[in-house]
N, CA, C and O atoms as a GROMACS GRO file, in nm:
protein
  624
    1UNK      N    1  12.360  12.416   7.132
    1UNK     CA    2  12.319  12.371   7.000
    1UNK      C    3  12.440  12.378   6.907
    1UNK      O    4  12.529  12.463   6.912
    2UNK      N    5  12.430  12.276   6.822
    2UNK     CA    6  12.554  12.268   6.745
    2UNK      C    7  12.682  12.243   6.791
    2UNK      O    8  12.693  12.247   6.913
    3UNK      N    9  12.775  12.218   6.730
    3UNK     CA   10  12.894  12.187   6.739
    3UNK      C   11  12.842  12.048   6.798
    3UNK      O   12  12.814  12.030   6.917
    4UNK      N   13  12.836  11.968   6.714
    4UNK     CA   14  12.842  11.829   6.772
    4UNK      C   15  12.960  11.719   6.670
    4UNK      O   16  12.970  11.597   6.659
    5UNK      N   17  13.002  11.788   6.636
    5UNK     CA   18  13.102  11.719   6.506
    5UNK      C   19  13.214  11.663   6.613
    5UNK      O   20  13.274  11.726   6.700
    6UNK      N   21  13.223  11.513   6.572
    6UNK     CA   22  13.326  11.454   6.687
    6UNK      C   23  13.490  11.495   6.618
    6UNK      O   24  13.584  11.520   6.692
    7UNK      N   25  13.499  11.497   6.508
    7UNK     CA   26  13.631  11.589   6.453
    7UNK      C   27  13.641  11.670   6.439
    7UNK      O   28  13.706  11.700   6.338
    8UNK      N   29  13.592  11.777   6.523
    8UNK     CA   30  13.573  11.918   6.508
    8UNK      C   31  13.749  11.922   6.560
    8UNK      O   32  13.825  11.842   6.614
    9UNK      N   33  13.760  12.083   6.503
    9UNK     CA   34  13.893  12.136   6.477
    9UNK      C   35  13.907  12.182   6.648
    9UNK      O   36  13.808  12.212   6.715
   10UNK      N   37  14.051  12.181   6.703
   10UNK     CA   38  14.091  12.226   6.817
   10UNK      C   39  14.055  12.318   6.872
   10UNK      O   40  14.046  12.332   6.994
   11UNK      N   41  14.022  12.417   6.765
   11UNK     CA   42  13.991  12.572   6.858
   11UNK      C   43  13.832  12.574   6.866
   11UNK      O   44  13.761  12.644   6.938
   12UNK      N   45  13.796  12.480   6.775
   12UNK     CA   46  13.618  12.467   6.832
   12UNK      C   47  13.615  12.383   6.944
   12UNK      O   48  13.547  12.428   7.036
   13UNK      N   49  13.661  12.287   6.961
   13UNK     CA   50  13.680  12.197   7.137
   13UNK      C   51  13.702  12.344   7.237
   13UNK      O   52  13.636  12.389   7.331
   14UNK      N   53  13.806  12.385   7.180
   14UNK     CA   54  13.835  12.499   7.305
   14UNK      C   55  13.762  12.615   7.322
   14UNK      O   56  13.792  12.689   7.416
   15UNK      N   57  13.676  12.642   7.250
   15UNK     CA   58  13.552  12.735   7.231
   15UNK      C   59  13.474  12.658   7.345
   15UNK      O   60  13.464  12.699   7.461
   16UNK      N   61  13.416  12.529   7.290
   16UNK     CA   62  13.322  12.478   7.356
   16UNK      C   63  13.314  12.496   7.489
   16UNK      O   64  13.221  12.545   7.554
   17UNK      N   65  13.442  12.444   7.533
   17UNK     CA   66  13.530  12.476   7.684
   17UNK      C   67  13.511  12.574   7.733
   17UNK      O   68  13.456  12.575   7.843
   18UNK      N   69  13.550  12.692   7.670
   18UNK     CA   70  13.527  12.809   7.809
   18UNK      C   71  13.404  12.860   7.781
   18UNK      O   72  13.353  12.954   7.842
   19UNK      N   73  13.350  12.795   7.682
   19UNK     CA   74  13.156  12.861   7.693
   19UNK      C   75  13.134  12.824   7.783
   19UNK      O   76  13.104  12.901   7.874
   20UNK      N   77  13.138  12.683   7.802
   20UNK     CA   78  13.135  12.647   7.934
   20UNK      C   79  13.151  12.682   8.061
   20UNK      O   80  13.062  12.686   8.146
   21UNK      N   81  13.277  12.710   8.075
   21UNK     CA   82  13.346  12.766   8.216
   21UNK      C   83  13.224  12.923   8.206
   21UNK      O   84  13.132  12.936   8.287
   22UNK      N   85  13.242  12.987   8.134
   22UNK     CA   86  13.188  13.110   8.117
   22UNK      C   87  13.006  13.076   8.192
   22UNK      O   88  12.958  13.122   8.295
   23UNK      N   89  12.948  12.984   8.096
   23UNK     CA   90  12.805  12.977   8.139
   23UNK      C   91  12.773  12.957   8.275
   23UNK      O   92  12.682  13.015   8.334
   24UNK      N   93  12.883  12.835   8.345
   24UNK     CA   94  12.880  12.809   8.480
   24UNK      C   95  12.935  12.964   8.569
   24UNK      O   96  12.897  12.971   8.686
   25UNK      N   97  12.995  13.046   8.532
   25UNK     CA   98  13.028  13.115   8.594
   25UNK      C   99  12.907  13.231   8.640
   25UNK      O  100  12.884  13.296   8.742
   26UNK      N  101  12.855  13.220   8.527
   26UNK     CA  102  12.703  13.305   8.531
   26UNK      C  103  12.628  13.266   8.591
   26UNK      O  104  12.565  13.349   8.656
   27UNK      N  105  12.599  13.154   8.602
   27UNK     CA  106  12.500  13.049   8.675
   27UNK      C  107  12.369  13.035   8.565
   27UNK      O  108  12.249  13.046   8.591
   28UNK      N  109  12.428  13.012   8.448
   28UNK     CA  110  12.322  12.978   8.350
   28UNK      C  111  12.317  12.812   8.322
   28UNK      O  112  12.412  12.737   8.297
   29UNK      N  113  12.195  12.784   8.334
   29UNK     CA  114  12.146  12.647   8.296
   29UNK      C  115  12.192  12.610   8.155
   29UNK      O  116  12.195  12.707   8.079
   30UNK      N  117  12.224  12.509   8.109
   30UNK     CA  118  12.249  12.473   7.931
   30UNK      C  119  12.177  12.338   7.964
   30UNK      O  120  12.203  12.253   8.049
   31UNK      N  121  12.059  12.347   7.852
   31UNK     CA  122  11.969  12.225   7.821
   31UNK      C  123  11.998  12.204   7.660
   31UNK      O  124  11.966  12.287   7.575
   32UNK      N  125  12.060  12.084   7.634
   32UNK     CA  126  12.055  11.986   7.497
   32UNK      C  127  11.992  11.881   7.490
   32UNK      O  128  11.952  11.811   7.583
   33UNK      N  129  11.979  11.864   7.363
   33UNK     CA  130  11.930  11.737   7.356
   33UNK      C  131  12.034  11.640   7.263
   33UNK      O  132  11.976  11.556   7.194
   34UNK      N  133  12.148  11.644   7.257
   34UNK     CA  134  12.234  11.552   7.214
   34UNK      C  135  12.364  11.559   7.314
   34UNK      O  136  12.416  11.639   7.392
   35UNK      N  137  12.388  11.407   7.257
   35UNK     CA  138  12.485  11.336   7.386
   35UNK      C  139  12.631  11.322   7.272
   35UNK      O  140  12.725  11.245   7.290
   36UNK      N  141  12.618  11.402   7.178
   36UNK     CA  142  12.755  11.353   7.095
   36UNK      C  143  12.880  11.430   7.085
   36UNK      O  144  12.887  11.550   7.112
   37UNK      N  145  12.975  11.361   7.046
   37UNK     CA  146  13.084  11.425   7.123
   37UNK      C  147  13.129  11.551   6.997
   37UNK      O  148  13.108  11.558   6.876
   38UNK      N  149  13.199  11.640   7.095
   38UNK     CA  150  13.285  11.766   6.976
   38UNK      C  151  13.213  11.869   7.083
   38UNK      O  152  13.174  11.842   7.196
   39UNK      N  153  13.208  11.996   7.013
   39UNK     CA  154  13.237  12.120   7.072
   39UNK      C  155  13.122  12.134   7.231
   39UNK      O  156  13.148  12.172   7.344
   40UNK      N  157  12.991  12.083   7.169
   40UNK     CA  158  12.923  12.099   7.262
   40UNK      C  159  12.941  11.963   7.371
   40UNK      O  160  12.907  12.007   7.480
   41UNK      N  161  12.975  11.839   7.384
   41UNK     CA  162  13.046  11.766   7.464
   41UNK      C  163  13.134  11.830   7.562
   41UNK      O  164  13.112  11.795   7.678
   42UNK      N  165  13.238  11.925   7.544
   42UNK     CA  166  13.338  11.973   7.572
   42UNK      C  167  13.267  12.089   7.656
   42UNK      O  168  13.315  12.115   7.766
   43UNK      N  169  13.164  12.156   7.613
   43UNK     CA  170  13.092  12.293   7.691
   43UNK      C  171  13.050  12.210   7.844
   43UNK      O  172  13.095  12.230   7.956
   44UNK      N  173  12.949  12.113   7.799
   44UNK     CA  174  12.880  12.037   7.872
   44UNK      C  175  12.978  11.990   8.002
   44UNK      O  176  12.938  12.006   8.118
   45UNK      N  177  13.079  11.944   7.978
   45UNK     CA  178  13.223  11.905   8.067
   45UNK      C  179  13.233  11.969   8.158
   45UNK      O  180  13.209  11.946   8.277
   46UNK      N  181  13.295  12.116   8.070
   46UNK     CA  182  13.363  12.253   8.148
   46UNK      C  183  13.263  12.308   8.222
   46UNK      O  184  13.288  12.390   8.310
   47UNK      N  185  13.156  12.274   8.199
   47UNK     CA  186  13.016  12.341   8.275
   47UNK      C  187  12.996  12.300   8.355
   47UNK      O  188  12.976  12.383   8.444
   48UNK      N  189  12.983  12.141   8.404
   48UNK     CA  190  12.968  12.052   8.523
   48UNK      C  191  13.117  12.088   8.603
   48UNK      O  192  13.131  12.136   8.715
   49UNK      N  193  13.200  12.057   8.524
   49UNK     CA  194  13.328  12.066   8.632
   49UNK      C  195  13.325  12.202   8.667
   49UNK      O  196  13.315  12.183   8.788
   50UNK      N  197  13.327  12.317   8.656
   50UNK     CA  198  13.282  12.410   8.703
   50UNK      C  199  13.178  12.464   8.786
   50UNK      O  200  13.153  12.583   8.805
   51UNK      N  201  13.104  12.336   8.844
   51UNK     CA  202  13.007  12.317   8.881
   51UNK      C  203  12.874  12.391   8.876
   51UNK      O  204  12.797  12.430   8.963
   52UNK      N  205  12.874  12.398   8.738
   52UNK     CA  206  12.690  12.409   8.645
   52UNK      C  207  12.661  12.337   8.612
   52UNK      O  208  12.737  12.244   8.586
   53UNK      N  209  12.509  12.334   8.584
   53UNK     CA  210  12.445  12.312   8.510
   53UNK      C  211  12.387  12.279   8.392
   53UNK      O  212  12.328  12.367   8.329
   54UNK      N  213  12.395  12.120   8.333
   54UNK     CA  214  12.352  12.094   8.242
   54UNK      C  215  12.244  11.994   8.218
   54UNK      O  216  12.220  11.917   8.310
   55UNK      N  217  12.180  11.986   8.118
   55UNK     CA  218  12.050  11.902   8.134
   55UNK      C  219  12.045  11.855   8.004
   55UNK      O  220  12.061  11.939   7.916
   56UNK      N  221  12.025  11.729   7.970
   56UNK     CA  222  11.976  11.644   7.877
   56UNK      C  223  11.859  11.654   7.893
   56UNK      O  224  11.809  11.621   8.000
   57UNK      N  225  11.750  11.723   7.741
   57UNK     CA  226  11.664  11.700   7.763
   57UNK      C  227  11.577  11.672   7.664
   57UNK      O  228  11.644  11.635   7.567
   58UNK      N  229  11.472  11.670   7.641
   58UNK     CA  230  11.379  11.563   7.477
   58UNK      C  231  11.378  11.700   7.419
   58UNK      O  232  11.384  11.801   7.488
   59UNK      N  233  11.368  11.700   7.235
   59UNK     CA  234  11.385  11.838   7.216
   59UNK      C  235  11.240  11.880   7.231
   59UNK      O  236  11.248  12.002   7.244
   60UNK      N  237  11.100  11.844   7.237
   60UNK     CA  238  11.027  11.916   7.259
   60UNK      C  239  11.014  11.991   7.401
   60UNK      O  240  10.937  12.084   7.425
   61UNK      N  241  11.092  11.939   7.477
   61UNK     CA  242  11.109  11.998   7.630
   61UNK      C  243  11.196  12.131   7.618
   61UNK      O  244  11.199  12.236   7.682
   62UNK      N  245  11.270  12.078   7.495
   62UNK     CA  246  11.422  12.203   7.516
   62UNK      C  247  11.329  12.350   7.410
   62UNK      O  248  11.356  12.467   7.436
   63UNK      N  249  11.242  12.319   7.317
   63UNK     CA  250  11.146  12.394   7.273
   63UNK      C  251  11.124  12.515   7.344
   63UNK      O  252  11.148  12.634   7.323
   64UNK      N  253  11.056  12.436   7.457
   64UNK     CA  254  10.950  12.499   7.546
   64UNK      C  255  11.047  12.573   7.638
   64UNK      O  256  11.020  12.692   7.654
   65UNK      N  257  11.134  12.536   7.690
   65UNK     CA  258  11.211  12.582   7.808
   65UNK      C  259  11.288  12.697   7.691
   65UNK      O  260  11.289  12.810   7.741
   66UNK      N  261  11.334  12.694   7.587
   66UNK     CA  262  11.475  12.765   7.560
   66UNK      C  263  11.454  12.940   7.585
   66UNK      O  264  11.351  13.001   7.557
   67UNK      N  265  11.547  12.984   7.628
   67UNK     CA  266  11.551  13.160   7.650
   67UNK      C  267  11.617  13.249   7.554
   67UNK      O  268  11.589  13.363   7.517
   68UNK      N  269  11.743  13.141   7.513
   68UNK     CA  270  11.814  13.162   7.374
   68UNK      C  271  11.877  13.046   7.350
   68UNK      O  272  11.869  12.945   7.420
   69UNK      N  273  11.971  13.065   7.201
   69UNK     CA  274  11.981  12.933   7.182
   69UNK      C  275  12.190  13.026   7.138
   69UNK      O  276  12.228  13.121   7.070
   70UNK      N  277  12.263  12.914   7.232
   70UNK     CA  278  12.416  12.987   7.210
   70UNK      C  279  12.469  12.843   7.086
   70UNK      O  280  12.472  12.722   7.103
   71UNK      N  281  12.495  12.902   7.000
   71UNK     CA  282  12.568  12.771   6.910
   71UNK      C  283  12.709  12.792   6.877
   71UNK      O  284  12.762  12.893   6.828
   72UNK      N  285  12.758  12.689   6.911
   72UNK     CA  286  12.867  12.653   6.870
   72UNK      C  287  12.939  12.614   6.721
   72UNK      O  288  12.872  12.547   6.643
   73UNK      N  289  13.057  12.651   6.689
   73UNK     CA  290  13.064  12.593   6.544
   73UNK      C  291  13.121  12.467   6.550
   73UNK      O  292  13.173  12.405   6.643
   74UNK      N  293  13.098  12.435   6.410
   74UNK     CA  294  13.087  12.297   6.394
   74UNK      C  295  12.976  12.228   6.440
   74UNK      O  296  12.919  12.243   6.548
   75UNK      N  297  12.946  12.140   6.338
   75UNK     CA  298  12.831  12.022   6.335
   75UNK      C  299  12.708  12.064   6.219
   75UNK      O  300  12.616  11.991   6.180
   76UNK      N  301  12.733  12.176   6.185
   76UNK     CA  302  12.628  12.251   6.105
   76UNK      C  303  12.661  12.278   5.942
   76UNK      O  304  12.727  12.376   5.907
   77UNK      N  305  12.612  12.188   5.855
   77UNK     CA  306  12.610  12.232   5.740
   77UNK      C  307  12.614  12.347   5.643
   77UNK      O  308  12.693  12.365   5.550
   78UNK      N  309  12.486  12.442   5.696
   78UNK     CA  310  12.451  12.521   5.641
   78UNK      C  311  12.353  12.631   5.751
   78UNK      O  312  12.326  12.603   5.868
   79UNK      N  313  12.321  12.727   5.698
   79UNK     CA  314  12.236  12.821   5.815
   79UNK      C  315  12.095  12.756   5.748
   79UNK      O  316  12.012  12.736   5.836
   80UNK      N  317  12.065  12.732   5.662
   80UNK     CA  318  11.974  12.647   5.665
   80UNK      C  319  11.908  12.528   5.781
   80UNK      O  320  11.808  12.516   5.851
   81UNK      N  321  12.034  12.452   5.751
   81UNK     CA  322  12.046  12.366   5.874
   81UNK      C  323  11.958  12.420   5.971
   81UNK      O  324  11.837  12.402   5.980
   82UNK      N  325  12.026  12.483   6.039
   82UNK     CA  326  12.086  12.558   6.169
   82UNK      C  327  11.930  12.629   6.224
   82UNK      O  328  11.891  12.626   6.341
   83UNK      N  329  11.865  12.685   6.122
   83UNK     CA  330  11.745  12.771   6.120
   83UNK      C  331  11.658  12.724   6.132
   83UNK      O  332  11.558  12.773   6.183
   84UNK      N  333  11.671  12.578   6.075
   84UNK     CA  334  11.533  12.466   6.060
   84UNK      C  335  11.548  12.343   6.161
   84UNK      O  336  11.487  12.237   6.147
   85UNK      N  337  11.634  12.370   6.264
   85UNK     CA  338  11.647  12.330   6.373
   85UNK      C  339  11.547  12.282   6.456
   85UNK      O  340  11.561  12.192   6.539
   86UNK      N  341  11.396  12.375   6.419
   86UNK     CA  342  11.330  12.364   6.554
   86UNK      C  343  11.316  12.457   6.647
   86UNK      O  344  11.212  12.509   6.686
   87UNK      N  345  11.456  12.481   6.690
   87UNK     CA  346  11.471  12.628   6.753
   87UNK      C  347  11.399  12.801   6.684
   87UNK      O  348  11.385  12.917   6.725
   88UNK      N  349  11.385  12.762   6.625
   88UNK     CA  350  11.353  12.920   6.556
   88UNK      C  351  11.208  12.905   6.510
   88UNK      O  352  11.148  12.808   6.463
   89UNK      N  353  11.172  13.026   6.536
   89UNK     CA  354  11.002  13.032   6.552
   89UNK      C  355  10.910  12.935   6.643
   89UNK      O  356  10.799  12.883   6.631
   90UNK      N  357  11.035  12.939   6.765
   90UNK     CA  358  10.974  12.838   6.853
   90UNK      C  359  10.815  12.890   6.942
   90UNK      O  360  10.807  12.877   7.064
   91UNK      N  361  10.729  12.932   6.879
   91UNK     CA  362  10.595  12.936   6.933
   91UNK      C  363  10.600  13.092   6.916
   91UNK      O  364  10.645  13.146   6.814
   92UNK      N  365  10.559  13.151   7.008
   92UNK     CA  366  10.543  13.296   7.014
   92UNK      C  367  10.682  13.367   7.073
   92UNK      O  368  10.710  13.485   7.055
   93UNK      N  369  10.769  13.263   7.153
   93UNK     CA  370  10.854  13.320   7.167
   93UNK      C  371  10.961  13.353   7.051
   93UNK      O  372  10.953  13.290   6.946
   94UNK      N  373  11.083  13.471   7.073
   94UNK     CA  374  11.146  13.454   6.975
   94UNK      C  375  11.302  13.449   7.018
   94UNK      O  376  11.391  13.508   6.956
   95UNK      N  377  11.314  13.398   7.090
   95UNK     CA  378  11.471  13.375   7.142
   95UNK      C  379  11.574  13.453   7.058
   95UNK      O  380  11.567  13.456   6.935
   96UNK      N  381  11.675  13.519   7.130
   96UNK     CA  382  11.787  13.507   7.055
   96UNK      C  383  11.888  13.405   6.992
   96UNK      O  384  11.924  13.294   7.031
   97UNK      N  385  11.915  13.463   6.906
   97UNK     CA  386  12.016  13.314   6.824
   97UNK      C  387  12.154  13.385   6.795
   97UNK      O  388  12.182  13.469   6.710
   98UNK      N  389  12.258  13.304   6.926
   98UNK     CA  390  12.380  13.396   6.942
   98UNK      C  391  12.470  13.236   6.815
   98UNK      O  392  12.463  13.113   6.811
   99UNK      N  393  12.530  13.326   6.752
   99UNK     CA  394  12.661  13.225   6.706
   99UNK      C  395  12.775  13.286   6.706
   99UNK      O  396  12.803  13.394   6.654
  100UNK      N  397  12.878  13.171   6.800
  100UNK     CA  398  12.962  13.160   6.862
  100UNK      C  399  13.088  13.157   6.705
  100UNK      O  400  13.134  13.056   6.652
  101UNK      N  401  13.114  13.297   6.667
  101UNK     CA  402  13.180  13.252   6.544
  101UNK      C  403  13.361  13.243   6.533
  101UNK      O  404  13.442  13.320   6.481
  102UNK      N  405  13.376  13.111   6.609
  102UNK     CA  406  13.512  13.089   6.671
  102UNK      C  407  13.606  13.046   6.526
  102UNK      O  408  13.578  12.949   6.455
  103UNK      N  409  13.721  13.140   6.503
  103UNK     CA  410  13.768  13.123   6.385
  103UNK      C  411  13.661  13.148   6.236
  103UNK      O  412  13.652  13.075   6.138
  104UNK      N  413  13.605  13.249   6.259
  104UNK     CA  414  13.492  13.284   6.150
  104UNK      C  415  13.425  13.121   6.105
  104UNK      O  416  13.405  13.103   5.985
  105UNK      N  417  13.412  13.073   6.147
  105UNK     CA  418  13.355  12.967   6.150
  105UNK      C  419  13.195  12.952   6.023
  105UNK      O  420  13.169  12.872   5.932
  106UNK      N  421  13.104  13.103   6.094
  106UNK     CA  422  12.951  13.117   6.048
  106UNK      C  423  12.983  13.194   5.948
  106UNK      O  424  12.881  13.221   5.885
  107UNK      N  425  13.098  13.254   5.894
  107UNK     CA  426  13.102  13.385   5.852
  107UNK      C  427  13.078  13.319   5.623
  107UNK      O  428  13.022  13.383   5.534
  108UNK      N  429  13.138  13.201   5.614
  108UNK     CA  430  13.038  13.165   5.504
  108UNK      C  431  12.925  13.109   5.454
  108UNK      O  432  12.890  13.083   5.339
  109UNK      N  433  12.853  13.088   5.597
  109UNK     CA  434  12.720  13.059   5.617
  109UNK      C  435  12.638  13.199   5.575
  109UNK      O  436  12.564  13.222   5.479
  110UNK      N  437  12.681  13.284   5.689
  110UNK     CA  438  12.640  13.417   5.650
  110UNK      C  439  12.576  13.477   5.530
  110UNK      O  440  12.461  13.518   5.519
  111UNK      N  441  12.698  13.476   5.416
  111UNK     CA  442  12.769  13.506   5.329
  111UNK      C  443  12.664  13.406   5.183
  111UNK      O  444  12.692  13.402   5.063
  112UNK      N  445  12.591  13.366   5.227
  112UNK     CA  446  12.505  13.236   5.115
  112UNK      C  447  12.356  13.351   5.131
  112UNK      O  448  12.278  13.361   5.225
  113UNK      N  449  12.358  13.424   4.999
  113UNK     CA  450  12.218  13.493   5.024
  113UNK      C  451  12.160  13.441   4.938
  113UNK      O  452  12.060  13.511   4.920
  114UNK      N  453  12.159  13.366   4.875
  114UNK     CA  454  12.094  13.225   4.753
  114UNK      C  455  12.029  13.178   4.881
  114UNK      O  456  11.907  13.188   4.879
  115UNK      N  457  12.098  13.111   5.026
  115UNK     CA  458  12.009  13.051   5.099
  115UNK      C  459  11.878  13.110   5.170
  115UNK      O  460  11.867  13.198   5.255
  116UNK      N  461  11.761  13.013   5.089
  116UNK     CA  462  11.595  13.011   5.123
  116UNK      C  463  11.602  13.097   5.288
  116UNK      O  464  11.586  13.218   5.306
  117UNK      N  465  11.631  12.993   5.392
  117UNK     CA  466  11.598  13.048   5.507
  117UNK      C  467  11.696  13.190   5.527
  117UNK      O  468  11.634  13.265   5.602
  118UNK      N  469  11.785  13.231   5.499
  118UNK     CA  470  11.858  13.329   5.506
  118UNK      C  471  11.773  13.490   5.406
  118UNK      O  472  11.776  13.611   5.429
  119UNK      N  473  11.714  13.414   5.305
  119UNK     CA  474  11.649  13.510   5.244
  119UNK      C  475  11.537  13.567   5.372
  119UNK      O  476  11.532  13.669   5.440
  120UNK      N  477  11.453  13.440   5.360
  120UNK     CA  478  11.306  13.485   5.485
  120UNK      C  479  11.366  13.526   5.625
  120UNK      O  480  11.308  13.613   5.690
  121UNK      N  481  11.504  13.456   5.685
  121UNK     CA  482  11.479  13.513   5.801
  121UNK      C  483  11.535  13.642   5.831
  121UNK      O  484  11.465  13.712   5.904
  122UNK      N  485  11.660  13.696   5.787
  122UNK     CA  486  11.757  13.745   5.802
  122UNK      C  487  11.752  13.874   5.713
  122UNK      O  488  11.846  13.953   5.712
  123UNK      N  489  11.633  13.894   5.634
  123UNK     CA  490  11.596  13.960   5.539
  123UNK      C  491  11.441  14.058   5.612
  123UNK      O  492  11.412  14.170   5.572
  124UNK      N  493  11.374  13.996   5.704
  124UNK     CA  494  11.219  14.021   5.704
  124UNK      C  495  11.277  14.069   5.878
  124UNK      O  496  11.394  14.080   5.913
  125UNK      N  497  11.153  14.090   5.962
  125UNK     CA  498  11.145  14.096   6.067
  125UNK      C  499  11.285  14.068   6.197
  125UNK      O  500  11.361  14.136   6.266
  126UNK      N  501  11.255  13.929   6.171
  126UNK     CA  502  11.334  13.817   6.247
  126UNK      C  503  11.488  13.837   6.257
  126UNK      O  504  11.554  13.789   6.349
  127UNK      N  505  11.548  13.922   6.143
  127UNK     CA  506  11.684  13.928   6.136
  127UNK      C  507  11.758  13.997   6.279
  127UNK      O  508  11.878  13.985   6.300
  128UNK      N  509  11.678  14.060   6.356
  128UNK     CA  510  11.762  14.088   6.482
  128UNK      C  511  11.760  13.998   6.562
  128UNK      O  512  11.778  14.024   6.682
  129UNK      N  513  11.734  13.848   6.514
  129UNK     CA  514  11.748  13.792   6.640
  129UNK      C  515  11.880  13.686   6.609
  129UNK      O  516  11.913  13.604   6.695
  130UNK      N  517  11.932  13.694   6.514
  130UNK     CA  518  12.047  13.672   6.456
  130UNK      C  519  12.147  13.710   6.594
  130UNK      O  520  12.081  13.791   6.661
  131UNK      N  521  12.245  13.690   6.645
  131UNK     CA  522  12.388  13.768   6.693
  131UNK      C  523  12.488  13.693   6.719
  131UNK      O  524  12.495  13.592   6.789
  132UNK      N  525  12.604  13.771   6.629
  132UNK     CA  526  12.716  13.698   6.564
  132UNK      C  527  12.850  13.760   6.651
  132UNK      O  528  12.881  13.879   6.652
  133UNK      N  529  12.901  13.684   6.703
  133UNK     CA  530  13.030  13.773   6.810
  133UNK      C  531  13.154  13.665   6.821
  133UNK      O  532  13.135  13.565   6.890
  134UNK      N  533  13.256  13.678   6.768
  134UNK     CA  534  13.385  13.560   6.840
  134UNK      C  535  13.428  13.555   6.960
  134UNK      O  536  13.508  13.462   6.962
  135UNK      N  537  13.421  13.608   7.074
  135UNK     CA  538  13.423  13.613   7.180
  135UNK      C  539  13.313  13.528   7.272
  135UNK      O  540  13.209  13.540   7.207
  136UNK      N  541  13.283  13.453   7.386
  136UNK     CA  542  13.214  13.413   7.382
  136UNK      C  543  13.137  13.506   7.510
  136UNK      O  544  13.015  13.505   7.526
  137UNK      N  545  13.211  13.568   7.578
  137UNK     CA  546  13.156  13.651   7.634
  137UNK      C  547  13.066  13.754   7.630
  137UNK      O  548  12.969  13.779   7.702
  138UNK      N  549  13.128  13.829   7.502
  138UNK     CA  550  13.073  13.930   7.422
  138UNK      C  551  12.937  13.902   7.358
  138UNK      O  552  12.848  13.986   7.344
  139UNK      N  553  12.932  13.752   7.315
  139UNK     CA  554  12.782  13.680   7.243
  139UNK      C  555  12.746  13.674   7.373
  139UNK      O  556  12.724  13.791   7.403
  140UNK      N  557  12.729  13.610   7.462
  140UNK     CA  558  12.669  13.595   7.569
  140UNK      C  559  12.605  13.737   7.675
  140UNK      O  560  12.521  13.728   7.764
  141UNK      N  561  12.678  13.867   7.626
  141UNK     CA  562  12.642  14.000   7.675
  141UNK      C  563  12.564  14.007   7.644
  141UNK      O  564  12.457  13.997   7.705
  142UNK      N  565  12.606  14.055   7.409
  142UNK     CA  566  12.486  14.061   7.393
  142UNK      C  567  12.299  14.008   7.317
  142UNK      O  568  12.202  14.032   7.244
  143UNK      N  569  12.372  13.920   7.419
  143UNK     CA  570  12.237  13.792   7.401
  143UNK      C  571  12.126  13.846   7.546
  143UNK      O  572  12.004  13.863   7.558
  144UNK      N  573  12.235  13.856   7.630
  144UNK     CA  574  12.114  13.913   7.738
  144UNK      C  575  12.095  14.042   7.688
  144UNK      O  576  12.013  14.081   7.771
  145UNK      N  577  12.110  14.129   7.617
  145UNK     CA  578  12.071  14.271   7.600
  145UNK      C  579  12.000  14.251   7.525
  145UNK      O  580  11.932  14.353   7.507
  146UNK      N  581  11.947  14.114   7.414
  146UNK     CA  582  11.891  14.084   7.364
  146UNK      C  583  11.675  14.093   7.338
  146UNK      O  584  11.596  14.013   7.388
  147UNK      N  585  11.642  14.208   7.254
  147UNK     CA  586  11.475  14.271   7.309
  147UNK      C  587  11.425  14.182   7.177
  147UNK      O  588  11.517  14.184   7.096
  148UNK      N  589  11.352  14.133   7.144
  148UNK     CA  590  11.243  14.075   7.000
  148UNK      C  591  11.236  14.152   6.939
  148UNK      O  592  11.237  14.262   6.994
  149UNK      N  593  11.228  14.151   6.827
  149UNK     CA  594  11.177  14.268   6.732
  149UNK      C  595  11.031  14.378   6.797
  149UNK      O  596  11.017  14.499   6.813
  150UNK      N  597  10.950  14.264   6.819
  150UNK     CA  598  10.828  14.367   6.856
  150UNK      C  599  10.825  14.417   6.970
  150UNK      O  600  10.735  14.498   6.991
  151UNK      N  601  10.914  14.389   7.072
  151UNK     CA  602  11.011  14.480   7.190
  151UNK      C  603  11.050  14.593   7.110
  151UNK      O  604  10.986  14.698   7.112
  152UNK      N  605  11.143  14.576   7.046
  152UNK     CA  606  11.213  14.682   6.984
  152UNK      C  607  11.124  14.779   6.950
  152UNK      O  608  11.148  14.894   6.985
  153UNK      N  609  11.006  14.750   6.878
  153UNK     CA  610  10.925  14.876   6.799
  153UNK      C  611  10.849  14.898   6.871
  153UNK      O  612  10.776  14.987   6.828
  154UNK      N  613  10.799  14.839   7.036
  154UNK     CA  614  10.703  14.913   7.108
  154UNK      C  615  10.751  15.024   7.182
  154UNK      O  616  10.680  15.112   7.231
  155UNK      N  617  10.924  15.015   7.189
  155UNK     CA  618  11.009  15.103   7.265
  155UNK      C  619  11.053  15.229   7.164
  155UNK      O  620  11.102  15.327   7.220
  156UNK      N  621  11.041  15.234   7.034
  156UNK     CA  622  11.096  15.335   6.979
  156UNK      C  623  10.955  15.435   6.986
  156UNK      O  624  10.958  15.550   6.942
   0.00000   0.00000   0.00000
């Protein structure tokens, strides 16, 4: 998700890239539903040539299937945007939402507490499902260590 900006800056192409290499290395599936070029183009690449897994798919399919959602920077306006995606509050599940913050990229998205969805989400419950890491490895750790909030409070 995200990074679909076809002028996205060099080090977001090269982000995209070894998310890529990285995801295929795991043997994780990546399902999108856009075919446009920039950071996530470039994941999609390094993922096949690495020989993984990727899938074009309708977004109500990618809804239903998603486990988490890894975003890339660039292509995204605002965390607004980003929040009202679709992805978030996708049914009962509550996925993690890792951003990939390559060159602080999210970090004045963040930083907007005027923004509506940033107030409700990031403020209430939901805010642990936020996770912010420049590394893409490190987001991808801890995305699988990743419990829901109401995980969290049945375990304490």
């Amino acid at each position: 998700m995200g990074g679909t900006d076809p002028q996205a800056r060099e080090e977001f192409l090269v982000a995209g890239a070894a998310a890529g290499r990285l995801l295929a290395s795991e043997g994780i599936t990546v399902l999108y539903d856009s075919s446009s070029p920039g950071p996530l183009a470039e994941l999609v690449a390094a993922l096949q040539t690495a020989h993984g897994m990727a899938l074009q798919v309708s977004s109500e399919l990618l809804h239903e299937r998603t486990e988490g959602v890894f975003v890339l920077p660039g292509g995204r306006e605002s965390l607004e945007e980003l929040l009202e995606s679709g992805l978030v509050g996708a049914g009962e599940r509550e996925p993690a939402l890792g951003l990939l913050n390559t060159s602080d990229y999210f970090n004045e998205l963040l930083k907007h507490s005027g923004d509506g969805v940033l107030e409700r989400f990031v403020r209430e419950t939901q805010r642990g499902r936020l996770i912010v890491q420049r590394d893409p490895g490190e987001l991808l750790q801890a995305m699988g260590e990743y419990l829901p909030p109401e995980t969290r409070r049945q375990q304490s």
